[in-house]
PAZAPA-4460 file (N, C-alpha, C; in steps of 0.05 Angstrom, whole numbers, plus 32768, in hexadecimal, padded with zeros to 4 digits):
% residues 81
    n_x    n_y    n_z   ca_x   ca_y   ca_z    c_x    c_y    c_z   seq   type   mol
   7F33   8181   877E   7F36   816C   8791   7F4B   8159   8787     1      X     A
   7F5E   8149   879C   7F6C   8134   8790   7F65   8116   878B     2      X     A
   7F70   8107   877F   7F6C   80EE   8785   7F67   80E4   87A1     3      X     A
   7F7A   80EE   87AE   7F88   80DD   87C7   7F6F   80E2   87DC     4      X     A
   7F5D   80FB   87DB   7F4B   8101   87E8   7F2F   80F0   87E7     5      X     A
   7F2F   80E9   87CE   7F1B   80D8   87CC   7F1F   80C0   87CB     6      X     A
   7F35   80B9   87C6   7F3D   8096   87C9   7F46   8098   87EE     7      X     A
   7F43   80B0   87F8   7F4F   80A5   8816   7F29   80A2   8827     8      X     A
   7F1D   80B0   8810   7EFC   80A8   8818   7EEA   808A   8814     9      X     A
   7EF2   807D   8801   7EF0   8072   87F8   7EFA   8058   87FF    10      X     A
   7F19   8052   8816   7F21   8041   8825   7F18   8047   883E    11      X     A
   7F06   8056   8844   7F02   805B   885E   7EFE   8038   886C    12      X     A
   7F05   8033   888A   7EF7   8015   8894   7EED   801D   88A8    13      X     A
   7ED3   801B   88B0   7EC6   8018   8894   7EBB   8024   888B    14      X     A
   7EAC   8026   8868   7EA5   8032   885D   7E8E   804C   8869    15      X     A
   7E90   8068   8866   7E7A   8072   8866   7E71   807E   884A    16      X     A
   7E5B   807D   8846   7E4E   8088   8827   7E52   80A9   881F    17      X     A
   7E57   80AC   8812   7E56   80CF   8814   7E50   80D4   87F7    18      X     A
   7E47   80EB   87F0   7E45   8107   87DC   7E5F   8114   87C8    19      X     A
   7E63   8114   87B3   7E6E   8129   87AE   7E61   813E   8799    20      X     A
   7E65   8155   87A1   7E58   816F   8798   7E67   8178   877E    21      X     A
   7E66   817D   876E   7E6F   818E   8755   7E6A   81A2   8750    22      X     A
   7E76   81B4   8739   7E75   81CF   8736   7E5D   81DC   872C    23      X     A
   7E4B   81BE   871C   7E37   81CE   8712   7E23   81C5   8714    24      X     A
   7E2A   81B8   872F   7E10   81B4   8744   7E05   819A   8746    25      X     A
   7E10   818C   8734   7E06   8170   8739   7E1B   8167   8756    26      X     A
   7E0F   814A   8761   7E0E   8133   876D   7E11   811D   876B    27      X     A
   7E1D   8113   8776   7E1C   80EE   876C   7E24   80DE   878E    28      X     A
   7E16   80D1   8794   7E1D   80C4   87AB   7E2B   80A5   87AA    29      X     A
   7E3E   809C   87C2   7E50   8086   87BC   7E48   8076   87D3    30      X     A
   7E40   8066   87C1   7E36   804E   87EB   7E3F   8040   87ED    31      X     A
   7E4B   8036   87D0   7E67   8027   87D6   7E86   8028   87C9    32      X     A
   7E93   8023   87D9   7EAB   8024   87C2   7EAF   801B   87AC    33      X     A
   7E97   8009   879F   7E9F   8000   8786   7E96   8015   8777    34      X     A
   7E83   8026   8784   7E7C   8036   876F   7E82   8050   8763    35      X     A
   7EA2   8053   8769   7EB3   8069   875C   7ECF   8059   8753    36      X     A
   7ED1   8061   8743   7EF2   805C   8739   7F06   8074   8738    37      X     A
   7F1A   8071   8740   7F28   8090   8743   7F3F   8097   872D    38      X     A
   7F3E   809F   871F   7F55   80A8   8710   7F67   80C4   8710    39      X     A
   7F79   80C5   8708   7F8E   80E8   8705   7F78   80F5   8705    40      X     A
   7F69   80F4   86F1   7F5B   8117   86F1   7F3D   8111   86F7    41      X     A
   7F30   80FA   86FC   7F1C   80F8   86FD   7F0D   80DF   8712    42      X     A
   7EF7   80E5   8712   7EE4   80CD   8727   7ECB   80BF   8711    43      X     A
   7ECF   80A7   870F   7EB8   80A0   86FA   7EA2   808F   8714    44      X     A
   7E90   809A   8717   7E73   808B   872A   7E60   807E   8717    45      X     A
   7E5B   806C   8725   7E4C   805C   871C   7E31   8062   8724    46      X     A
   7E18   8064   8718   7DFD   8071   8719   7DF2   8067   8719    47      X     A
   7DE2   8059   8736   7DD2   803F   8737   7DBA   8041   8724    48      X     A
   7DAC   8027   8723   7D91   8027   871A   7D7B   801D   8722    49      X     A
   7D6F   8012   871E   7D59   8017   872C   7D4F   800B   8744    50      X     A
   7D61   7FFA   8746   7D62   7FE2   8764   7D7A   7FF3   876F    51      X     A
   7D89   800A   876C   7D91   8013   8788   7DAB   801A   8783    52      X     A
   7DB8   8015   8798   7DDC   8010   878F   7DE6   7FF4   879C    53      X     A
   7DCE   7FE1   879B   7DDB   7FC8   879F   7DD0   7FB4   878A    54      X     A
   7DCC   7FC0   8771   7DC4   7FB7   875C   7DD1   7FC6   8746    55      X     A
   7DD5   7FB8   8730   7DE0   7FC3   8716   7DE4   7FDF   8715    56      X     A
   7DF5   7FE8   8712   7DFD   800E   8705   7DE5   8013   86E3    57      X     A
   7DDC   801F   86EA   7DCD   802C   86CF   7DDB   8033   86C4    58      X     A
   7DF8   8048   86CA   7E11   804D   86B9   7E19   805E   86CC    59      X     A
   7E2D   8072   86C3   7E48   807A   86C6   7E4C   8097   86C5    60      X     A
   7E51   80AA   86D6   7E51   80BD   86CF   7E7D   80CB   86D7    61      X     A
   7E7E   80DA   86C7   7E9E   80DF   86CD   7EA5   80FA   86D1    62      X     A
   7EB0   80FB   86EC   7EB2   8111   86FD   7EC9   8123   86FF    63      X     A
   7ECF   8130   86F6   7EE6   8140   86F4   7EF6   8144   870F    64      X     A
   7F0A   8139   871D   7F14   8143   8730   7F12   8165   873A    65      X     A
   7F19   8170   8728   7F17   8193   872A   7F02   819B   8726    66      X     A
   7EE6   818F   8721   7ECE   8196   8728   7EC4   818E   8744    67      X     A
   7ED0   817B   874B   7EBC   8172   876B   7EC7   8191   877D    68      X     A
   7EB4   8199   878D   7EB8   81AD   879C   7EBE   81A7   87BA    69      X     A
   7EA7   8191   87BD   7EAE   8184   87D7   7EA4   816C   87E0    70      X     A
   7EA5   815E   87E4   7E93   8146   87F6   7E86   8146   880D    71      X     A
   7E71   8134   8815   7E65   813D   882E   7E5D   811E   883E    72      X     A
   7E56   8113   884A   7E4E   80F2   8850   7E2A   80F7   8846    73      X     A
   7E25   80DC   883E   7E14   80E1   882A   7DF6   80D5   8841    74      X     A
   7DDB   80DA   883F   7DCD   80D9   884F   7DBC   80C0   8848    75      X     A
   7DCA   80AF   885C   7DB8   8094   8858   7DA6   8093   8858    76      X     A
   7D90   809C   8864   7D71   809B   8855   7D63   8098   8840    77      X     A
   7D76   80AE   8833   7D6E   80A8   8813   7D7A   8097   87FF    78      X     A
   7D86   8085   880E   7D99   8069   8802   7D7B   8058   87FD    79      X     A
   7D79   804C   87F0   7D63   8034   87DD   7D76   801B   87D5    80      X     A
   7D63   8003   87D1   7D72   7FEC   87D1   7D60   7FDD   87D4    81      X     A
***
């Protein structure tokens, strides 16, 4: 995947939350834009904790551009907060 794909997700107005899938099967969902940063070769997400994703990141996980396989919009139900 490129940058531009996920930074053009990521400006969406306005925001919708989505998924991205990786090669070896993990997940990570984005509900908001603060909670990816995009770089050349990679996506670093931020991994809420325990109050949600509108509370402190527990930490960080870093996503290889050439691993995400695809994205999907992410299913608000299971959003917590």
């Amino acid at each position: 995947m490129r940058p531009e794909d996920i930074l053009e997700l990521l400006r969406l107005h306005p925001f919708e939350p989505f998924r991205l899938h990786l090669s070896d099967g993990a997940s990570y969902e984005i509900w908001h834009p603060d909670m990816a940063i995009v770089q050349r070769s990679k996506v670093i997400v931020a991994v809420p904790g325990p109050e949600g994703p509108d509370g402190p990141a527990e930490g960080v996980v870093h996503c290889s551009l050439s691993h995400i396989t695809r994205t999907e919009p992410a299913d608000r139900s299971g959003m917590t907060a």
